[in-house]
N, C-alpha and C positions, 0 to 999 in steps of 0.2 A: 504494500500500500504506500504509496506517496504521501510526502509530509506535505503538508500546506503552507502558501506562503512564500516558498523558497525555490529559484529559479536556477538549474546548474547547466551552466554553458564550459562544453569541454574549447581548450585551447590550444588546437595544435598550430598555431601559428608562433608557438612561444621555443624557446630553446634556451638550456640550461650551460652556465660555464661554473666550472670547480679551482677553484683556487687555493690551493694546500699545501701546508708543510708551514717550517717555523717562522719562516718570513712572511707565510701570507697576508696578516690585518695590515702587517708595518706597509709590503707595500699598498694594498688596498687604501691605505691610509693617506698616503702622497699623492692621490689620483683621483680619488672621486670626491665626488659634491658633501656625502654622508659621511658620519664619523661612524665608521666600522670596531670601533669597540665598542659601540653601543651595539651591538648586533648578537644577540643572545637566541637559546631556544624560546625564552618566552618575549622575544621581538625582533621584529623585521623590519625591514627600513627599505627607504626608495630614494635612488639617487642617478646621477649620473659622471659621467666621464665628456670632460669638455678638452676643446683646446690650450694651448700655451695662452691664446689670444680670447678665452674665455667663453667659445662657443660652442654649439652645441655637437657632440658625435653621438651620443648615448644615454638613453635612459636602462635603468633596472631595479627590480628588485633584489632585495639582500637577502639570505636568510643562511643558515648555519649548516654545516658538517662538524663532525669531531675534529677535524684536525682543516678545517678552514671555513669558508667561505661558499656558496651557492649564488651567480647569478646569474637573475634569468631575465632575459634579452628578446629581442625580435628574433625567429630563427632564421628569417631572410636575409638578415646581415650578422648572424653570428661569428663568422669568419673573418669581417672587418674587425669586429670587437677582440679577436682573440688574439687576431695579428699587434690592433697597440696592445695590448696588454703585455704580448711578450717582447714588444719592444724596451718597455721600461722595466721590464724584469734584471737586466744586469747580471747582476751576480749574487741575488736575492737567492734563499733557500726559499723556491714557492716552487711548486706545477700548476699550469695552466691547461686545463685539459674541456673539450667538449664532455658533458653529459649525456652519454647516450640510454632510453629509456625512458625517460623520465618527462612527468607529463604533470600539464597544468589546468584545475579545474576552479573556477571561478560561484561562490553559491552568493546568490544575492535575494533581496525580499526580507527576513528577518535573519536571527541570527543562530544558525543550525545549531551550532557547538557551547554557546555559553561564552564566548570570547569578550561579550562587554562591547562599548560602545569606543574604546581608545585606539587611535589607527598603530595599527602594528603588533598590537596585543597577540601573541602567538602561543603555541603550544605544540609539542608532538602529537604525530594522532597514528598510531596502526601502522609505522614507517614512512609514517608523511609527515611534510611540516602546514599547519593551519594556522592563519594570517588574519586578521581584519587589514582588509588592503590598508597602507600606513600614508598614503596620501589622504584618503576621508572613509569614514565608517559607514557613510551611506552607500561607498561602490561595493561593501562584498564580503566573503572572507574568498579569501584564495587557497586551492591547496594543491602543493607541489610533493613531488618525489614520484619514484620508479612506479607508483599503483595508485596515482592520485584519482585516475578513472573511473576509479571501481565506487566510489562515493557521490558520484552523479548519479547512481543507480535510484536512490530513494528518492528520487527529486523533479520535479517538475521539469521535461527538457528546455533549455532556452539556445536560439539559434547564436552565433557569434553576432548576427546584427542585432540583435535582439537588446545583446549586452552593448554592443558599441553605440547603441543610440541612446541609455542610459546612460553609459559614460558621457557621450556629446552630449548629452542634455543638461548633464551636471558643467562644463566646461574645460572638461579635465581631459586635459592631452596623452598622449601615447604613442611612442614610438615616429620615426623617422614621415608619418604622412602627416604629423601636426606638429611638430617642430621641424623648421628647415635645414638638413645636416648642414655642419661648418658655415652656417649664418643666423641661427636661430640664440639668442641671448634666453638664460635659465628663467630671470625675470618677469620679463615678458610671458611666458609660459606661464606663471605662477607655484613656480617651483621653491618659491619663498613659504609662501600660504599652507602648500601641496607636502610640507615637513619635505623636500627634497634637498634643501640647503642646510646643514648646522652651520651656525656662525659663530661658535666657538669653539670648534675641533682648529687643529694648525694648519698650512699652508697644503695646498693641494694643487693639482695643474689647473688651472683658470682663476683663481682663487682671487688673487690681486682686481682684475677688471670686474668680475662676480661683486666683489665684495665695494668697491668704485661705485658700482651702479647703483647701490642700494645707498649708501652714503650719501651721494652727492643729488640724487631723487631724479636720474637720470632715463628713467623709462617712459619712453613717450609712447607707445605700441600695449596691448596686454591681448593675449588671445580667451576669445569669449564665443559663448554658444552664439548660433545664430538661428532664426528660423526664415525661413526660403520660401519666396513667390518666384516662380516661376522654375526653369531649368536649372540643375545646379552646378557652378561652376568648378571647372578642371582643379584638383589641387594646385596652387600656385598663381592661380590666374588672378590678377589685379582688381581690386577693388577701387572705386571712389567715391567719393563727394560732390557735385555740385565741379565736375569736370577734375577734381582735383586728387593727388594720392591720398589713400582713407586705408590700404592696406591690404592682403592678400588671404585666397581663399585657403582652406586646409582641407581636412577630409570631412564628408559626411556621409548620414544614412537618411534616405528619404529626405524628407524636408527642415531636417535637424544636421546642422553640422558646426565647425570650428571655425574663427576666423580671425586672424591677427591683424589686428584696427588699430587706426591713432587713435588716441583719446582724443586728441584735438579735434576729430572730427566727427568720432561717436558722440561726444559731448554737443556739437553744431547741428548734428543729424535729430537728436533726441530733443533738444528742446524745440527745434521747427513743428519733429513730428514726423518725420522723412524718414526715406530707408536710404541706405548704402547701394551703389549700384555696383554689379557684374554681367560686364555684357547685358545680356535682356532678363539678369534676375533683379529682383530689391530681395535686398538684405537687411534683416531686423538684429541688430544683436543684441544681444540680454549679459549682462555682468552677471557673473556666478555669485550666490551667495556666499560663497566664504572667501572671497576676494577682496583685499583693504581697500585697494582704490577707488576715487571718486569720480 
């Protein structure tokens, strides 16, 4: 009998990297956005791996082995990820190795396990690890490892669009079709809000211009749901205002999708009353609720 309430959408779009041995948190630690010793069995974290120049190549979740690290990535560019990673390995006691097996299932609606309402809340479960996704408690818990599948069984099936139009609908980015690789700023995404940034772990690669942006209140862009009249436009494809740049499209589902706007002109567009134009769509965008900006 199915439980009620709770929607489990399998994830094979996702792909898992292992990072282990005695070196592994140190260098984890130098490289991404999250502070990896906060990374325990009972929490998870979400972060990313940015350039020297502070922009975007990767997002992931975090979560534990015995002797390192699990992250799990888009598996359509897991290969890009793996290659910098052993770049900056050196002469680190780490393995960097692909996970193979190992699968990721996403349960949303209420909350199956008792995990509490805190993003990142985790636990072991049956040789899986169980998550409250650590960006917001409303997307889920997640569960990863070699037999996460087998736990979708008691559960209402939900398609992959099914979840990604939740997610767009909440505002919240993922992977390489809503952030623009090596141009996308962490910021902008709201990866401040989204707990993908600690700002008091030490220096990590992007760290310096990351940390610039927030200081000096230099984001002029934020990416926000959008809802769609008309066709929807190409990832990438230019948004405007009143003839002028307002910003570009990202990915969507149906007439729900992401889009990175100036403020300057979602602010000009909202208080007319106007939508954003693409091509032959208007674009309405909505500020997420757990977003600071005004």
């Amino acid at each position: 009998m199915l439980k009620d309430g709770v929607q489990a959408t399998v994830r094979p779009d996702r792909g898992f990297v292992a990072v282990i041995g005695a070196d592994a948190k140190t260098l984890l630690q130098g490289l991404l956005s999250q502070d990896v010793e906060k990374i325990t069995p009972d929490k998870a974290g979400f972060g990313a791996l940015l350039t020297p120049q502070g922009k975007y190549l990767h997002d992931m979740f975090l979560t534990t082995l015995d002797d390192g690290l699990v992250l799990e990535c888009e598996l359509d560019r897991i290969d890009d990820l793996l290659k910098r990673l052993k770049l900056y390995r050196l002469r680190a006691k780490a393995e960097i190795e692909k996970l193979s097996g190992w699968q990721c299932v996403v349960l949303w609606g209420q909350d199956p396990f008792s995990l509490g309402e805190v993003p990142g809340a985790a636990k072991l479960l049956d040789g899986a690890s169980a998550y409250i996704d650590p960006r917001l408690a409303v997307l889920g818990t997640r569960i990863v490892g070699p037999n996460a599948i087998k736990f979708a069984a008691s559960f209402e099936k939900g398609t992959e669009d099914t979840y990604r139009a939740h997610r767009i609908s909440l505002g919240v980015p993922e992977g390489a079709a809503d952030i623009a690789v090596d141009r996308g700023f962490l910021l902008e995404s709201g990866f401040d809000e989204l707990n993908g940034v600690d700002w008091k772990k030490g220096c990590y690669v992007g760290q310096e211009l990351t940390a610039r942006t927030r200081y000096r209140g230099l984001v002029k862009r934020r990416l926000m749901s959008v809802k769609l009249d008309g066709e929807a436009p190409a990832v990438g494809e230019p948004i405007q205002y009143l003839g002028k740049d307002a910003g570009e499209m990202r990915s969507h589902v149906g007439k729900t999708g992401l889009a990175l706007v100036r403020l300057d002109a979602w602010r000009a567009a909202k208080d007319a009353g106007e939508p954003l134009i693409a091509g032959d769509s208007r674009i309405w965008p909505i500020k997420p609720q757990w977003a600071l900006f005004e």
